[in-house]
MARBA-3410 file (N, C-alpha, C, O; in Angstrom, 1 decimal):
240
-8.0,-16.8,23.2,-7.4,-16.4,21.9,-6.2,-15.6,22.0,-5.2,-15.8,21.3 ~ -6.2,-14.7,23.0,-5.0,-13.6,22.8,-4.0,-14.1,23.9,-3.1,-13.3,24.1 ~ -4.0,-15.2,24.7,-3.4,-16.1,25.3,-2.6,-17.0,24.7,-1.4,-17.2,25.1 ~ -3.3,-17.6,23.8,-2.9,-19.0,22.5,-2.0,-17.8,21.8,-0.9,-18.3,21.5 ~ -2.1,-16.5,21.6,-1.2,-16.1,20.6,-0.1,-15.7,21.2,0.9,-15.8,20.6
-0.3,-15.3,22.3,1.0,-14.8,22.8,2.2,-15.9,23.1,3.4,-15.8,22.9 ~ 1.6,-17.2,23.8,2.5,-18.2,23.9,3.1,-18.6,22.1,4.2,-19.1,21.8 ~ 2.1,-18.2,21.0,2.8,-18.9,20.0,3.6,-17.2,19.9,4.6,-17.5,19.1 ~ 3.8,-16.2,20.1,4.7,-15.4,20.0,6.0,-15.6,21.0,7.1,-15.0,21.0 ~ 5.8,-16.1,21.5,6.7,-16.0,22.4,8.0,-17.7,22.4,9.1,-17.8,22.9
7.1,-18.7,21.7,7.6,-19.4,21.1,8.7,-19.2,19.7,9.8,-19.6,19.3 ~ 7.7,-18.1,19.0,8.4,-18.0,17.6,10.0,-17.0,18.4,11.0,-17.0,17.8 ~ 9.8,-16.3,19.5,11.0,-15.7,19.5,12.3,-16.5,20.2,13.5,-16.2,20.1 ~ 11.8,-17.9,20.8,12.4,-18.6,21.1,13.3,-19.4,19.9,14.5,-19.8,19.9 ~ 12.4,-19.4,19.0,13.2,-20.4,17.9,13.9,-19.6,17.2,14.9,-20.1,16.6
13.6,-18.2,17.0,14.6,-17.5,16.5,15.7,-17.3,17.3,16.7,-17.1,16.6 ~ 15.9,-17.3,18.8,17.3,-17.1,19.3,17.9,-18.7,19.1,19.0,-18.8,18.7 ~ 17.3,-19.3,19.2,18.1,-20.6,18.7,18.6,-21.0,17.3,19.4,-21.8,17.0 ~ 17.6,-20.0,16.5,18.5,-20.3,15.5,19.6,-19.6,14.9,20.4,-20.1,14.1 ~ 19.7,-17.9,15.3,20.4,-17.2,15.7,21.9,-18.1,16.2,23.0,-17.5,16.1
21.8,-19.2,16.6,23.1,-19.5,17.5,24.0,-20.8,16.6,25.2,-21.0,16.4 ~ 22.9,-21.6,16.2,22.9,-22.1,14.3,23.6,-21.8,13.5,24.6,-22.5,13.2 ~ 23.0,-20.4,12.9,23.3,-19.9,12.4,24.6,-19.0,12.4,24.9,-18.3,11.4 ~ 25.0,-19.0,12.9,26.5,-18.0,13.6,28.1,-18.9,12.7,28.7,-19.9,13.1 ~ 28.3,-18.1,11.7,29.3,-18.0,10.9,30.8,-17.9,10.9,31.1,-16.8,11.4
31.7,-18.6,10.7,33.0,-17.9,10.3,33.5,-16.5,9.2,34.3,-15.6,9.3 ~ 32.6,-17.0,8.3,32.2,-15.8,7.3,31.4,-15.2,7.6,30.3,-15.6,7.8 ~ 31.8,-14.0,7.7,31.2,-12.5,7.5,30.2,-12.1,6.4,30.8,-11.6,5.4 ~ 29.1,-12.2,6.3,28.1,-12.0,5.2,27.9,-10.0,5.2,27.9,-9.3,6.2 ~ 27.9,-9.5,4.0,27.7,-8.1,4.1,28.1,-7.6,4.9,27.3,-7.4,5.8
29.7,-7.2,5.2,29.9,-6.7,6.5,30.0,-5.1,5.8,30.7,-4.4,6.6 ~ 29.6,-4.5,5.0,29.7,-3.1,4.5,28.0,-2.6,4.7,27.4,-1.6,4.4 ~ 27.4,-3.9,5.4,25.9,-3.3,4.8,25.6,-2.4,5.9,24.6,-1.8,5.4 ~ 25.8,-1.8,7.0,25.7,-1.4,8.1,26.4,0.3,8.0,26.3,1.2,8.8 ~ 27.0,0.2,6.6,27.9,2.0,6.6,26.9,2.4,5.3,27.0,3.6,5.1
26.1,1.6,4.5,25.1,2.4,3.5,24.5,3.1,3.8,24.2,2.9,5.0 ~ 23.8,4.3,3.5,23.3,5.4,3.9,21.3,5.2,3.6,20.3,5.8,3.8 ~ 21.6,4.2,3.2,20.1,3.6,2.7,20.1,2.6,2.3,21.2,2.3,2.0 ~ 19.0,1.3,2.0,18.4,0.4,1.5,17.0,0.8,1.3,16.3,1.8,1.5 ~ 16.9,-0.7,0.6,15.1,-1.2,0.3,15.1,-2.4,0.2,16.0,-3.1,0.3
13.9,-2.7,0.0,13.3,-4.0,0.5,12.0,-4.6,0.1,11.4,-3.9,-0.7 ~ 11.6,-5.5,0.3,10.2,-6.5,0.1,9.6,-6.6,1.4,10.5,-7.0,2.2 ~ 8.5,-6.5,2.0,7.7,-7.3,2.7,6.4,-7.8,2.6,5.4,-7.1,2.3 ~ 6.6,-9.6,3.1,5.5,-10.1,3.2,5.4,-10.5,4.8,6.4,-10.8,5.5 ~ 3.9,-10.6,5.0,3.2,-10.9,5.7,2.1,-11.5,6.5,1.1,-11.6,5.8
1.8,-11.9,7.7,0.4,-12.2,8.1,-0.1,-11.4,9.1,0.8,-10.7,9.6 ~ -1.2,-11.1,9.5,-1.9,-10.7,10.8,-2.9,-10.8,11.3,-3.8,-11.2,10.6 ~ -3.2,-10.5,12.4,-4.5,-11.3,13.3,-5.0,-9.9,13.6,-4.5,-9.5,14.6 ~ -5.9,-9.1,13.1,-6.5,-8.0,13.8,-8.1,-8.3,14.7,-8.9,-9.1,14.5 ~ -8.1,-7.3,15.5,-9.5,-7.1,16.4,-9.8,-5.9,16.2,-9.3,-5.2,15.3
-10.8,-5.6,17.0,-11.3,-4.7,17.3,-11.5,-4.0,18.9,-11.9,-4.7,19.8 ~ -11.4,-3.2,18.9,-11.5,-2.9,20.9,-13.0,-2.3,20.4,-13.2,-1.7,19.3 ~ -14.1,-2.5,21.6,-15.1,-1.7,21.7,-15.6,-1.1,22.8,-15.1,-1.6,23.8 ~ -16.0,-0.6,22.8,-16.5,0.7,24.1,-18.3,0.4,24.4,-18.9,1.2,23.6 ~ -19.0,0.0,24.9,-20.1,0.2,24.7,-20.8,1.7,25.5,-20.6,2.2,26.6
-21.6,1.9,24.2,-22.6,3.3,25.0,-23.2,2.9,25.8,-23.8,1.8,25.7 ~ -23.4,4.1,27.0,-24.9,4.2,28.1,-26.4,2.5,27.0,-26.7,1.4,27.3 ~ -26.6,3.4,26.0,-27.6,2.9,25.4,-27.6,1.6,25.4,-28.7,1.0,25.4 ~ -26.4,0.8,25.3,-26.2,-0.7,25.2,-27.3,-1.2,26.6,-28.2,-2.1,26.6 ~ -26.7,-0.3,27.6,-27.4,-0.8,28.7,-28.8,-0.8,29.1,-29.4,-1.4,30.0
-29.4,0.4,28.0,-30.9,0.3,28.1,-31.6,0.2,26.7,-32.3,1.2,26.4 ~ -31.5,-0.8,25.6,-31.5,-1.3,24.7,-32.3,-2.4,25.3,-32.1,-2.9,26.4 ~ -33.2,-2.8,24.5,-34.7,-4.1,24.7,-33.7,-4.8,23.6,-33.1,-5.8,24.1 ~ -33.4,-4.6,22.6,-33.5,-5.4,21.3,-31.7,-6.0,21.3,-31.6,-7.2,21.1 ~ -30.6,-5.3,21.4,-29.3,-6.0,21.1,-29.1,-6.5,22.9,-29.0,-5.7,23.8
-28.9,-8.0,23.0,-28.8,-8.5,24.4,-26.8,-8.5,24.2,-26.1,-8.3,25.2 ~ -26.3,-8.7,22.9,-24.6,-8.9,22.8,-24.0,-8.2,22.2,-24.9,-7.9,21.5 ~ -23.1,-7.5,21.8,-22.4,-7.4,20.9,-20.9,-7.2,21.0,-20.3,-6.4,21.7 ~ -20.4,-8.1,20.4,-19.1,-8.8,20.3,-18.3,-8.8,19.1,-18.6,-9.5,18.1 ~ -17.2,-7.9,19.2,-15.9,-8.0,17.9,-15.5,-9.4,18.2,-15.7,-10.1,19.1
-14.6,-9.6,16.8,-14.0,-10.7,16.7,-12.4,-10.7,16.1,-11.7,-9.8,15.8 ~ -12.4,-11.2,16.0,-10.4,-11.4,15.3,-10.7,-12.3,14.0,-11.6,-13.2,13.8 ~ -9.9,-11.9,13.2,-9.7,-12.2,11.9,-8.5,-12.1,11.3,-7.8,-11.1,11.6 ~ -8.0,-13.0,10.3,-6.4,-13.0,9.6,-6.6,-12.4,8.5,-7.8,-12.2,8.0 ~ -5.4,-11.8,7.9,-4.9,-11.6,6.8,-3.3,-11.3,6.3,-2.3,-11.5,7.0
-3.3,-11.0,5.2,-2.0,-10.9,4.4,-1.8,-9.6,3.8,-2.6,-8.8,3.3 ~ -0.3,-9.5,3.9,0.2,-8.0,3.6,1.3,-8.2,2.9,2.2,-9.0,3.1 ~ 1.0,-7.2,1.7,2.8,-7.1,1.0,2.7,-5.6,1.1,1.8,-4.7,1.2 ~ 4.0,-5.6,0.9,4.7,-4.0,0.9,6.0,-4.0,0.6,6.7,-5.0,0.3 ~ 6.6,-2.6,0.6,8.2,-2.2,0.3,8.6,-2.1,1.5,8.1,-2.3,2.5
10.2,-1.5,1.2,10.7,-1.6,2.6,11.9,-0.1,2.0,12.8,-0.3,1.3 ~ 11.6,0.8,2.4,12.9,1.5,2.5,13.2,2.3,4.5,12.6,2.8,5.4 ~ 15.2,2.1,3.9,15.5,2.0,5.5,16.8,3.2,5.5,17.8,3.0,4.8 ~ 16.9,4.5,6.4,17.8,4.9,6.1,18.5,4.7,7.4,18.0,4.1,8.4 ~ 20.2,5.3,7.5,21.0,5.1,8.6,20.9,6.5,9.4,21.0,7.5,8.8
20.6,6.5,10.7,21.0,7.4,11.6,21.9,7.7,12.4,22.2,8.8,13.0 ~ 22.5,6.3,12.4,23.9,6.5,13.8,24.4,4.2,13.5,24.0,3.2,12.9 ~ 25.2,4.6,14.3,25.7,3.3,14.3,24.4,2.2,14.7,24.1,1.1,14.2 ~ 23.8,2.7,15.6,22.7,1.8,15.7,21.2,2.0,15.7,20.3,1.3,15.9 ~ 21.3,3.2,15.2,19.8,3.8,14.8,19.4,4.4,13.7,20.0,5.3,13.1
18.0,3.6,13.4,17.4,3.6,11.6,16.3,4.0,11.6,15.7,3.7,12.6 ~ 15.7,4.8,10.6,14.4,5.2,10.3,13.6,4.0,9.2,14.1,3.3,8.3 ~ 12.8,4.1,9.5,11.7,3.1,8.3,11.3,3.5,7.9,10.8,4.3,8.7 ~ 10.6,3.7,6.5,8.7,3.6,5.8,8.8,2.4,5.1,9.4,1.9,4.2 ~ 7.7,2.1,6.0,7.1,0.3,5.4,5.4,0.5,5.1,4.4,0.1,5.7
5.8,1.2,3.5,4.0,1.3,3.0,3.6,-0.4,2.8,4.2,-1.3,2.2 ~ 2.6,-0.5,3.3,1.9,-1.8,2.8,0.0,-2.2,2.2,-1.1,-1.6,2.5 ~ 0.1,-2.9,1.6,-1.5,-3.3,0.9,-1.5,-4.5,2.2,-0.6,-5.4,2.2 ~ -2.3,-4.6,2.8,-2.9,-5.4,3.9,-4.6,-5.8,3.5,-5.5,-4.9,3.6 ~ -4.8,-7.3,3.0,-6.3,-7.9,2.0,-6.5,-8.7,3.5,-5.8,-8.9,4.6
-7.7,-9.2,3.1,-8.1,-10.4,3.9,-8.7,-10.2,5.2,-9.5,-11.0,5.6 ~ -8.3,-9.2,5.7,-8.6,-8.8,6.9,-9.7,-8.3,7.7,-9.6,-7.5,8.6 ~ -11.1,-9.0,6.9,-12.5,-8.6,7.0,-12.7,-8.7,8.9,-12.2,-9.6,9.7 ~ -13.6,-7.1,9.3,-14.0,-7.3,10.6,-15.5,-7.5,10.6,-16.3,-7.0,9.8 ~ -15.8,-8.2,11.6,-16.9,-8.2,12.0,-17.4,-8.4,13.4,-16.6,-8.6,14.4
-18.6,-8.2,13.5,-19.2,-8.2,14.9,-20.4,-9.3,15.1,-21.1,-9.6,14.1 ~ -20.4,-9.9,16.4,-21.3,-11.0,16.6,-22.4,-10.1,17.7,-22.2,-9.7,18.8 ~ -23.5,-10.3,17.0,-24.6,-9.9,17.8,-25.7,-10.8,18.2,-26.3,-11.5,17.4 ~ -26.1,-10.6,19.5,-27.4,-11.1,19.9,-28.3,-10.8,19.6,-28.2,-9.6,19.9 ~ -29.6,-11.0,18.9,-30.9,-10.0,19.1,-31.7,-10.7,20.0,-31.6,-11.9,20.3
-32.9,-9.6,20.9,-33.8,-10.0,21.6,-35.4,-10.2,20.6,-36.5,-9.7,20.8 ~ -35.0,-10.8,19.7,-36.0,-10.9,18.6,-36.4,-12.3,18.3,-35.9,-13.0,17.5 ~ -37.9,-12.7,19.5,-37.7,-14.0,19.7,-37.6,-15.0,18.2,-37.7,-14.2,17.2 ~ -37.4,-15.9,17.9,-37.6,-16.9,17.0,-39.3,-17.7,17.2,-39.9,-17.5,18.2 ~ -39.9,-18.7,16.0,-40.7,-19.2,16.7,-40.5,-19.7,18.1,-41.2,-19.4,19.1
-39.4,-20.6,18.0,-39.0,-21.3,19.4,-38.8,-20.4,20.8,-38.5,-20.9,21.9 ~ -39.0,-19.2,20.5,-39.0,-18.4,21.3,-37.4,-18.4,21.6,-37.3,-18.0,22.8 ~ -36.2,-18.6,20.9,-35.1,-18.4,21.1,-34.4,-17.1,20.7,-34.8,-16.8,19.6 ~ -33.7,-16.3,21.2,-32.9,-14.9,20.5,-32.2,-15.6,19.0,-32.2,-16.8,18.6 ~ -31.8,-14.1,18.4,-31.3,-14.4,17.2,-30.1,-14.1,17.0,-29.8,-12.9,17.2
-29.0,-14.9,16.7,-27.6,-14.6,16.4,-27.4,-14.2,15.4,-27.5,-15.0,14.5 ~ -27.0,-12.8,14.9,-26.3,-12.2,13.6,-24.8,-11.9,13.6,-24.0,-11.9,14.6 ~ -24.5,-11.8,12.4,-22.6,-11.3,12.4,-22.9,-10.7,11.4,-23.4,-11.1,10.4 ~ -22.6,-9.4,11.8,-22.3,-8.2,10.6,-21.2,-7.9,9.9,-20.7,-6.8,10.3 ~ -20.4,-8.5,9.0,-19.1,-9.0,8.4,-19.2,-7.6,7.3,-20.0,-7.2,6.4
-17.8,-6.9,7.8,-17.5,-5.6,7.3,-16.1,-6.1,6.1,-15.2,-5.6,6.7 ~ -15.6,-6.8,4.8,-14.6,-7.3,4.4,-14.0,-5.9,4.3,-14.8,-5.0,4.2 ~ -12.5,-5.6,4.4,-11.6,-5.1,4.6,-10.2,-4.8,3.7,-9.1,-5.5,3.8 ~ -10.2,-4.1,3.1,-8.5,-3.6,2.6,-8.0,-2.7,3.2,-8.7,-1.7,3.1 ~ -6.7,-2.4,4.3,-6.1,-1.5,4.2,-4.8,-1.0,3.2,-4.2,-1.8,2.5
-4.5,0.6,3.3,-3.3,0.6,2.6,-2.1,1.6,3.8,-2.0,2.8,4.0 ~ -1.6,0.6,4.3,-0.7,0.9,5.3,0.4,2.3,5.4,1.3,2.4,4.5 ~ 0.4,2.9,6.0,2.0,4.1,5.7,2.8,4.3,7.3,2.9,5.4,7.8 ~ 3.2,3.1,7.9,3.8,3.2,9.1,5.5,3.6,8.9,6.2,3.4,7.9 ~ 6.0,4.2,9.9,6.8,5.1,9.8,7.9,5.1,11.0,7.9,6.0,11.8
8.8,4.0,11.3,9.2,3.8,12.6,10.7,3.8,12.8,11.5,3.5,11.8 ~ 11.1,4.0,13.8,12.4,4.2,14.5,12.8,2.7,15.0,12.1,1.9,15.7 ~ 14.1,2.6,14.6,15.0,1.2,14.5,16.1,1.2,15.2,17.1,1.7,14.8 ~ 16.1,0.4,16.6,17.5,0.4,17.7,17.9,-0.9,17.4,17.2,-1.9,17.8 ~ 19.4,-1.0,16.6,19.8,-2.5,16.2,20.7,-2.8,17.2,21.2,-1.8,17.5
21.1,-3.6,17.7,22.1,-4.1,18.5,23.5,-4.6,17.9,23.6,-4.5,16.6 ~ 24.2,-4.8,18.3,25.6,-4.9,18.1,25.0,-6.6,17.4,24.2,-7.5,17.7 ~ 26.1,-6.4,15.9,25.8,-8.3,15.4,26.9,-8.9,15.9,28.1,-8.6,15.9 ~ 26.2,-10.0,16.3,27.1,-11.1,16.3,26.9,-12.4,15.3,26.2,-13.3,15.5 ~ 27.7,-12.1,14.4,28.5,-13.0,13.1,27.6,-12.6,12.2,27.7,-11.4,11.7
26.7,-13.3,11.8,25.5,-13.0,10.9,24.1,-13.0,11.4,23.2,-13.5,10.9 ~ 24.1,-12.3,12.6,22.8,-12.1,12.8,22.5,-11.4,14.2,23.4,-11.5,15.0 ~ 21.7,-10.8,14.5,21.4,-9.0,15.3,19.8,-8.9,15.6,19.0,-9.7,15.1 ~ 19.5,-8.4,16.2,18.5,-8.4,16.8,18.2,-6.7,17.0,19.1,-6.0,17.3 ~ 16.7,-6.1,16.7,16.0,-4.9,16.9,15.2,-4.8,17.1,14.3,-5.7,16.8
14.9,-3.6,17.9,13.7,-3.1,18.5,12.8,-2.0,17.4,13.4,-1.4,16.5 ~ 11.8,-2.0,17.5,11.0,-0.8,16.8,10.1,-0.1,16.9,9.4,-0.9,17.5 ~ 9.4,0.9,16.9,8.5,1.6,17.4,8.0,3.1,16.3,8.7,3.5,15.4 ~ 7.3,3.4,16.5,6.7,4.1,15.7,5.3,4.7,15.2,4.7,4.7,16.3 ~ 4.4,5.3,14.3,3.2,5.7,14.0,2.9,5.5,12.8,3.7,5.5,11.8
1.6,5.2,12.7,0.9,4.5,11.3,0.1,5.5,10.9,-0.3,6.3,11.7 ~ -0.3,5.7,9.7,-1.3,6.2,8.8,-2.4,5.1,7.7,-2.1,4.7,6.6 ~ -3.6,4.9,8.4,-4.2,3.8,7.4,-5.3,4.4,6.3,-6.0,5.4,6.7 ~ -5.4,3.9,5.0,-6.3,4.2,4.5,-7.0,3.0,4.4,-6.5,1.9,4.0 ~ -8.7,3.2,4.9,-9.5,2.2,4.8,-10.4,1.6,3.8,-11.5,2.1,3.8
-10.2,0.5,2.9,-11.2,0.7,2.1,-11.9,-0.4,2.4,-11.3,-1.5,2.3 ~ -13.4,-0.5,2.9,-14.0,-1.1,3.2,-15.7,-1.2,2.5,-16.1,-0.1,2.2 ~ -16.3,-2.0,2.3,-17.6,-2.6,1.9,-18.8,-1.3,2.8,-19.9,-1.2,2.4 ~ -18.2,-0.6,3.7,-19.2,0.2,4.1,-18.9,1.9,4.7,-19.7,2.7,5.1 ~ -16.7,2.0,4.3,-16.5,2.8,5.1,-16.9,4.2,4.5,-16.6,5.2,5.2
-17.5,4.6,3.0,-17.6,5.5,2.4,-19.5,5.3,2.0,-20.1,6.3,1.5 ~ -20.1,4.1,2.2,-21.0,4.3,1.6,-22.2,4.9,2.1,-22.3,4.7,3.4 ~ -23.3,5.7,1.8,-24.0,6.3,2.4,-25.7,5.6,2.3,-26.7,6.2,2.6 ~ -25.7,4.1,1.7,-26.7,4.1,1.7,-26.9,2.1,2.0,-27.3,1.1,1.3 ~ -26.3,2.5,3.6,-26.1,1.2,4.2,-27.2,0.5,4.8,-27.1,-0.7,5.0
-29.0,1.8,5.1,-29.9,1.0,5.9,-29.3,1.1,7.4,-29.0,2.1,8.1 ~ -29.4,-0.5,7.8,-29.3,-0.6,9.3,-28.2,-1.1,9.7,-28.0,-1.3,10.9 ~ -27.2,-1.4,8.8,-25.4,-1.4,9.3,-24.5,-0.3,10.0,-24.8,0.9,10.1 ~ -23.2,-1.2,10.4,-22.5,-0.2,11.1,-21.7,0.0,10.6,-20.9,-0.9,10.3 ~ -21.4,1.3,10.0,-20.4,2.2,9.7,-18.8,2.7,10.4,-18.6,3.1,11.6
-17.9,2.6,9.6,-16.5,3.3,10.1,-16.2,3.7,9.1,-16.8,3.7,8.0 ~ -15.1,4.4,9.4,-14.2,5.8,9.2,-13.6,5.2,8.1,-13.5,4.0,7.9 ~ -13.0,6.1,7.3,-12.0,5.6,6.1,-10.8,5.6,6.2,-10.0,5.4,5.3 ~ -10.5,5.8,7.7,-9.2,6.3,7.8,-8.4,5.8,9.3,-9.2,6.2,10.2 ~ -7.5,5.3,9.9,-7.2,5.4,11.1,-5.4,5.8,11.3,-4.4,5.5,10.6
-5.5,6.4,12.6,-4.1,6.7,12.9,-3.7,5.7,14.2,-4.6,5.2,14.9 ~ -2.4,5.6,14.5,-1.8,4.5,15.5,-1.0,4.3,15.8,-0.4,4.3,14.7 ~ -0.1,3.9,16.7,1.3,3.7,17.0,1.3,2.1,17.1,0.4,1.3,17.2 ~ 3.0,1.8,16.9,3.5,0.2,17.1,4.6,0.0,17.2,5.4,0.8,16.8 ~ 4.8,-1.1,17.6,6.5,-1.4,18.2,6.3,-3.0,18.1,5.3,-3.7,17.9
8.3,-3.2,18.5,7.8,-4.6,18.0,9.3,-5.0,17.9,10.2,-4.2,17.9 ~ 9.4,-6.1,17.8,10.9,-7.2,17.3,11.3,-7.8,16.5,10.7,-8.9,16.2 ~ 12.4,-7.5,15.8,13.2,-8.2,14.8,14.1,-8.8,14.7,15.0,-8.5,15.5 ~ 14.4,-10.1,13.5,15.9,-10.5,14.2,16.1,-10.2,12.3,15.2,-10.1,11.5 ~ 17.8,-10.2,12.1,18.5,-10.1,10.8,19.3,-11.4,10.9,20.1,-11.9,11.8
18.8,-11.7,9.6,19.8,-13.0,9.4,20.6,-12.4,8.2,19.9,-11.6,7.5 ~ 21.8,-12.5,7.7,22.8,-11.9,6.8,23.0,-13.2,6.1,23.3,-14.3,6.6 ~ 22.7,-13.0,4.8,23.1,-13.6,3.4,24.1,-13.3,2.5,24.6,-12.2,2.8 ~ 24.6,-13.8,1.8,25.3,-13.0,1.1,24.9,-12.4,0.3,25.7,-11.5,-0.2 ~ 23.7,-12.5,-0.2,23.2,-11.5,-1.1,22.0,-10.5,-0.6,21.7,-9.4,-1.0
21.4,-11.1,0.3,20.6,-10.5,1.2,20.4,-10.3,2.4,21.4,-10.6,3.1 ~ 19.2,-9.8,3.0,19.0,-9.8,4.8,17.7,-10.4,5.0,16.8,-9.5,5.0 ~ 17.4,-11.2,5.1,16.2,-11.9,6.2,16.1,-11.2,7.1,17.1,-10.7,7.7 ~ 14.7,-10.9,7.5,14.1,-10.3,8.9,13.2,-10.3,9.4,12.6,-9.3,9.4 ~ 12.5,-11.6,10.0,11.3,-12.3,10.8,11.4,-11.0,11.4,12.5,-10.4,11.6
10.2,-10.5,11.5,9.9,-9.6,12.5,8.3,-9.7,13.0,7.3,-10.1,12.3 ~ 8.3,-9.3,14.3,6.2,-9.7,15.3,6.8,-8.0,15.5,7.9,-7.5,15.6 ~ 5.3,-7.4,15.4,4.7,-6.1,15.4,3.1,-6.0,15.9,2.2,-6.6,15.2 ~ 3.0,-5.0,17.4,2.1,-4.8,18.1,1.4,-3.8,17.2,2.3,-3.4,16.4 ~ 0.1,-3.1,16.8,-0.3,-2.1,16.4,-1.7,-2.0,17.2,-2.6,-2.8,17.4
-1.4,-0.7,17.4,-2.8,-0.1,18.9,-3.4,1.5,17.7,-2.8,2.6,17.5 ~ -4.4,1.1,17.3,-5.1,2.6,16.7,-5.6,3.4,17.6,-6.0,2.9,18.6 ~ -5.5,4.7,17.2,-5.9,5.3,18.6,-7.2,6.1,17.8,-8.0,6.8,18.5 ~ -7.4,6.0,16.6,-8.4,7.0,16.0,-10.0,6.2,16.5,-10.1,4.9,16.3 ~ -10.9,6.9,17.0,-12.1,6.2,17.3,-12.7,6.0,15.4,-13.1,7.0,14.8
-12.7,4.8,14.7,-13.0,4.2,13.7,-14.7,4.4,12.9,-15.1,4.6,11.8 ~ -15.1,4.2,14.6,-17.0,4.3,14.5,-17.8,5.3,13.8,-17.5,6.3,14.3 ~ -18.6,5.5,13.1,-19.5,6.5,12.5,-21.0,6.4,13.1,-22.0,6.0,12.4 ~ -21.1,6.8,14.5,-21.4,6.0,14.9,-23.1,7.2,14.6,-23.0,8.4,14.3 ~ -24.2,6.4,14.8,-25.3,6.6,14.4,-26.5,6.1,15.3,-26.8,4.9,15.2
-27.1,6.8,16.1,-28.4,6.8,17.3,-29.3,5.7,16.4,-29.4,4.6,16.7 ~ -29.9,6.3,15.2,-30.6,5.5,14.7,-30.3,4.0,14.0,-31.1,3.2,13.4 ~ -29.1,3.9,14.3,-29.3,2.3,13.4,-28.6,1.0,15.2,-27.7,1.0,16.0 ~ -29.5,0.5,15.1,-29.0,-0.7,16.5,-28.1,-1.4,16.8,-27.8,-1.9,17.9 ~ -27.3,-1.6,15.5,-25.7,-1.8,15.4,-25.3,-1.3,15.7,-24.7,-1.8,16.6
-25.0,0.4,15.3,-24.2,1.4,15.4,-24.3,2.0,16.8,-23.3,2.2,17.5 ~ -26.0,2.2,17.5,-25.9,3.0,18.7,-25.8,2.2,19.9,-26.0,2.9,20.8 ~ -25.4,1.0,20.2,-24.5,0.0,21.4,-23.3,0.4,21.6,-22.9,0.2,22.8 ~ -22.4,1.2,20.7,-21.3,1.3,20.5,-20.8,2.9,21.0,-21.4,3.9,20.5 ~ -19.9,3.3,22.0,-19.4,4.1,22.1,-18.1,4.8,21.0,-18.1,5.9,20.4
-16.9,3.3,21.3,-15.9,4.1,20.3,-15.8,2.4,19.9,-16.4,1.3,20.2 ~ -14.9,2.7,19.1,-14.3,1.2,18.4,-13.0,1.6,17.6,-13.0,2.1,16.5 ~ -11.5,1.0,18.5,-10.9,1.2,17.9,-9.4,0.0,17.3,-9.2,-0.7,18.3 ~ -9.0,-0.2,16.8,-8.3,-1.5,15.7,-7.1,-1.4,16.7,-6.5,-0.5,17.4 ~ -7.0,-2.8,16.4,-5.4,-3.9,17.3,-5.4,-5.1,16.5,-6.4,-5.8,16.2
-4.2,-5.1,16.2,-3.2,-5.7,14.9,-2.0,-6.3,15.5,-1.1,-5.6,16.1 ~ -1.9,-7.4,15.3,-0.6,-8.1,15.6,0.0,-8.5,14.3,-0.7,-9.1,13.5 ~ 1.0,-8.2,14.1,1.6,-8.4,12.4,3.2,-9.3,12.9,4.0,-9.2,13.8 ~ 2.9,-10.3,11.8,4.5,-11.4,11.9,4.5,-11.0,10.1,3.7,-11.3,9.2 ~ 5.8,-10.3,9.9,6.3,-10.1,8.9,7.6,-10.9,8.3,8.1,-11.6,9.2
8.2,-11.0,7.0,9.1,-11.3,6.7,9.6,-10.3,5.4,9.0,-10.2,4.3 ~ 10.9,-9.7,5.9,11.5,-8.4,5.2,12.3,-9.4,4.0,12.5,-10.6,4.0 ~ 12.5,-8.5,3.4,13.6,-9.0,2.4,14.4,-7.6,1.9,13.9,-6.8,1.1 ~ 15.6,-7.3,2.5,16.4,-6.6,2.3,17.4,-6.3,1.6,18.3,-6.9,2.1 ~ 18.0,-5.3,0.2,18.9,-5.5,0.0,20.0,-4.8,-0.1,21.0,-5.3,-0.5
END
């Protein structure tokens, strides 16, 4: 999976330097937009998030869960875009976003025979809203004609709202946090319009907050050491 994405990342950056070269103008699109002291913006989006897990000691002396396995899942993000100027080639961002769709879950084994005497496969499907407040530093490169290329990097603040991340009367599910913190970085290219800026941009995101609430007594929860969120986001800005 994280193989197949990277070649299709690494594809999409290919087709943007070629079209980058396309695209390349006699006319000068917004050539004042680079001395503004600020903009804003639109974004939409997709993304493919996981989960990293850690398993506890306990996983290993556990009779009853023989697996347990995160999985990856898509979703969609809209948000704003405001961008101020720092220097000729360096910008600050806040890119708040509503990020839907992006339900996690985990695939577990049980050692709970069946008649057939077979284990039991469960998926504990956690559905998902975040509301994004990432906050990052922007190195643009020198443009050539209508179109430039940036780097980015930065720290997130998420608010989680999830199907279990607040509730207190879940039984034998696994529980997380309402909340996570995280850094990301990432690449963009600017295509210049005349009335606007396009901006394909791929964004790494690594949470560093352990997510898990985690709980001895429930068999979902006590496998689990930490668990923490990885997010690949392909955006498209709209700048004006």
């Amino acid at each position: 999976m994280h193989n197949l994405l990277r070649k299709q990342i690494i594809l999409l950056i290919v087709i943007f330097l070629f079209a980058a070269r396309s695209f390349a103008q006699t006319e000068i699109y917004r050539a004042e937009h680079d001395d503004v002291p600020y903009y804003f913006g639109a974004t939409f989006g997709y993304n493919s998030s996981s989960l990293k897990a850690i398993k506890s000691p306990k996983f290993l002396q556990s009779d009853s869960v023989l697996v347990a396995l995160p999985g990856n899942s898509g979703g969609v993000s809209i948000g704003l875009l405001a961008t101020g100027r720092l220097s000729d080639h360096w910008q600050i961002r806040f890119n708040p976003q509503v990020i839907i769709g992006s339900a996690r879950y985990i695939d577990y084994t049980l050692d709970s025979a069946t008649a057939n005497g077979e284990p039991i496969n469960q998926r504990r499907i956690m559905p998902t809203m975040i509301v994004s407040f990432p906050l990052h530093f922007k190195f643009n490169s020198d443009r050539i004609d209508n179109f430039r290329v940036y780097l980015l990097g930065g720290v997130k603040y998420d608010i989680i709202f999830s199907s279990n991340a607040t509730s207190t009367n879940l039984g034998n599910e696994i529980r997380f946090k309402p909340y996570d913190f995280g850094i990301e970085g990432g690449i963009g290219f600017n295509f210049f319009f005349p009335f606007f800026t396009l901006s394909p941009e791929i964004k790494f995101s690594n949470g560093l907050t352990n997510i898990l609430e985690r709980d001895a007594a429930v068999k979902y929860s006590s496998v689990f050491d930490k668990i923490q969120t990885r997010m690949i986001m392909f955006s498209l800005h709209f700048e004006y």
